[in-house]
Each structure stands twice: as structure tokens, then as C-alpha cells.
C-alpha positions as CSV (number, residue, x, y, z in Angstrom):
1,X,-22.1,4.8,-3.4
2,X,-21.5,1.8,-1.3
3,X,-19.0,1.2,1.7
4,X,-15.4,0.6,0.4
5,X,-14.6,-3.2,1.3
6,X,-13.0,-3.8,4.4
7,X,-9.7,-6.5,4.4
8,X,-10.3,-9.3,6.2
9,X,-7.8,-9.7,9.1
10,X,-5.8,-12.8,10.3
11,X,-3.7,-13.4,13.3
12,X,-0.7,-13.2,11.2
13,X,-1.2,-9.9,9.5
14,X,-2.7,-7.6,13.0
15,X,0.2,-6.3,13.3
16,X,0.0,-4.3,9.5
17,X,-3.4,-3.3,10.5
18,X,-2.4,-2.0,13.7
19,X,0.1,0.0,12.7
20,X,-2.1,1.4,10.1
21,X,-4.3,2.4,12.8
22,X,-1.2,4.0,14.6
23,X,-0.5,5.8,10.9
24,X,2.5,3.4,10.5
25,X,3.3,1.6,7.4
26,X,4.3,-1.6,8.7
27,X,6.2,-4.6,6.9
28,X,7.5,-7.9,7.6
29,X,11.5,-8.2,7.3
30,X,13.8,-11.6,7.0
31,X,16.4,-11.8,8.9
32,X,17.9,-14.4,6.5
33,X,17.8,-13.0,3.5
34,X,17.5,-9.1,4.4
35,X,14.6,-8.4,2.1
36,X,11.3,-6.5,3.3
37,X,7.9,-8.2,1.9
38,X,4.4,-7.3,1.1
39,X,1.6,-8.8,2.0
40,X,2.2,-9.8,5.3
41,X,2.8,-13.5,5.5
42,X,4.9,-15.4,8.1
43,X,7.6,-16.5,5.8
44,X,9.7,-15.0,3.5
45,X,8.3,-15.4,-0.1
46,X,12.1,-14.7,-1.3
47,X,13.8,-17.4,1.1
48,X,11.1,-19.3,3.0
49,X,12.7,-18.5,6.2
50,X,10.4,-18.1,9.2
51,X,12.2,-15.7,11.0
52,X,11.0,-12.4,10.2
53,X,10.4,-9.4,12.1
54,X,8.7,-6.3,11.8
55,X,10.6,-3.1,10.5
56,X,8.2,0.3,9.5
57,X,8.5,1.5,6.1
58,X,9.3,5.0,5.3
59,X,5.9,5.2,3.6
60,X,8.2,6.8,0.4
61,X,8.3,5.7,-2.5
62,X,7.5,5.7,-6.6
63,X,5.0,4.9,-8.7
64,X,5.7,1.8,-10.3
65,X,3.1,1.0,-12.3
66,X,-0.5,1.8,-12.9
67,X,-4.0,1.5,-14.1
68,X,-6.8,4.1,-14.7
69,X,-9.8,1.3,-14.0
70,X,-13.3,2.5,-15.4
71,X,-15.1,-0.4,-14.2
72,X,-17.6,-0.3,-11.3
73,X,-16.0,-1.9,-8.3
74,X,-17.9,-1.5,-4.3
75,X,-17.0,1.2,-3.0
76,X,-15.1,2.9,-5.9
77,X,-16.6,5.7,-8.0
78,X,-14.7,5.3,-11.5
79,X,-12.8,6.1,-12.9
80,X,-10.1,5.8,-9.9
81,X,-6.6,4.6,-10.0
82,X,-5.2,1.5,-9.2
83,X,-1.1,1.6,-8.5
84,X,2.1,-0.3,-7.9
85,X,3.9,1.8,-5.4
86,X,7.8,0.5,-5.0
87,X,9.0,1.7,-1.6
88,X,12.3,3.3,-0.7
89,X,13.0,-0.1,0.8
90,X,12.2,-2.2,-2.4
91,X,9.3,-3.7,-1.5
92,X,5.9,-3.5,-4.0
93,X,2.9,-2.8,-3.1
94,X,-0.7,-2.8,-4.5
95,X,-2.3,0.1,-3.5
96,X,-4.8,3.0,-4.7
97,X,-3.2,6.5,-6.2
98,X,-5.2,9.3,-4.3
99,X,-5.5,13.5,-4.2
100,X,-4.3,12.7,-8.3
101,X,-6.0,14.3,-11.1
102,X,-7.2,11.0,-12.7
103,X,-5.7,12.0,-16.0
104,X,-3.0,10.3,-17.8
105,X,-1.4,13.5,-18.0
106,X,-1.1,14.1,-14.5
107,X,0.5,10.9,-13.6
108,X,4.0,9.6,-14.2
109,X,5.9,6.6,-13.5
110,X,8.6,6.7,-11.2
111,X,6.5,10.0,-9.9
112,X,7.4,10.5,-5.8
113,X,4.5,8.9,-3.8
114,X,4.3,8.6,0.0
115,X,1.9,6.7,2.2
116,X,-1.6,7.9,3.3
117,X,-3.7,6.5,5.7
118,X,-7.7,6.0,4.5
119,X,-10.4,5.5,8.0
120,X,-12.9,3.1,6.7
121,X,-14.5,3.0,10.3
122,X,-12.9,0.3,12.4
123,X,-9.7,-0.5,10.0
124,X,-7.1,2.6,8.1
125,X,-5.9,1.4,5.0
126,X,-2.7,2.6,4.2
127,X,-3.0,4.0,0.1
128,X,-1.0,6.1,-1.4
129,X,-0.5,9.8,-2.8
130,X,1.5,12.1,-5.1
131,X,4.7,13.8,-2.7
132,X,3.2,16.9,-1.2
133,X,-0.3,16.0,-1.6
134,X,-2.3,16.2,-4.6
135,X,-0.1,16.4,-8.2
């Protein structure tokens, strides 16, 4: 199997990245509008402010949506599950479901999810996993 792909970083999203590395689940905030966001970006995609901070994330939340993928992808032995994870602070997030049967049956929307944090050599990836490890 080959090397899952590694994001490419930019100046404006090291901070999510380095958190990740710290095991934080970092997200930009508005101080306008009061809304968290994901992806990083350095205005608010609600408001267009440009004065955001940085809050951390519980790294809880519940699966919002999501997609048993059986097609090859680099890195990825399918089938494997790709998710929308809604945070306790309301923010979405594209993600991988991990330690989950990959079963219909074992997975449920609105199931508790929390944060996990995925070493692929020089960058973590923050992905995500059923409450209290596997389902």
C-alpha cells in the first residue's frame, strides 16, 4: 500500500497543523460573527471579517454524515470511511471514521465521535473515531 497523502501546508493554516502535532484540534474563530470554521482560512467564510483568532475544539462531536468509499484512493485500503464530523462547537469537518467496523450496521448518524490524531511522519492528521474507541 502506498504512503497516505500528506496536506500541503500554508502560512495561514501552521497553526492547525501544529496543534495537531501538539494533539490539539485547532480552529479559527470570528470575533465578529462568533462562529468557529473549518478549513483554516484567514477570513470568516460566514462574515468575511478578518479578525479571527484561534480557539481549540473539544475534539467532540457526531457523525454527520458519511460514505463507505470502495474505490482505490493512495494510501487507503478500501473499503474505508469517509465522514462529516459536526463538532460540539458547530463547525463541520471532513474527516476519516477510524477503529469502526466498516459495516453499515455498525455506524450511525448522530453516533458520538471524538478527535484522533493519525502520525504520517512529519505531519498528525487530526481524523476521527467512535466515543471510547472502536464501535
Amino acid at each position: 500500500m502506498t504512503e497516505k497523502p500528506h496536506p500541503e501546508i500554508y502560512p495561514e493554516t501552521q497553526f492547525y497543523w501544529d496543534g495537531a502535532k501538539a494533539g490539539q484540534l485547532l480552529l479559527n474563530h470570528c470575533t465578529s460573527c462568533d462562529q468557529s470554521y473549518f478549513p483554516p482560512r484567514p477570513f470568516c467564510p460566514s462574515c468575511g471579517n478578518r479578525d479571527v483568532t484561534v480557539r481549540e475544539a473539544s475534539g467532540k462531536g457526531r457523525l454527520y454524515s458519511y460514505v463507505i468509499s470502495h474505490l482505490p484512493a493512495p494510501g487507503y485500503e478500501p473499503p474505508y470511511i469517509v465522514a462529516v464530523v459536526e463538532l460540539e462547537e458547530g463547525t463541520r469537518m471532513l474527516t476519516n471514521l477510524l477503529d469502526c467496523p466498516v459495516d453499515p450496521s455498525a455506524i450511525e448518524v448522530d453516533m458520538p465521535v471524538e478527535v484522533t490524531f493519525e502520525n504520517r511522519g512529519d505531519v498528525t492528521v487530526p481524523q476521527f473515531r467512535p466515543q471510547g474507541g472502536a464501535a
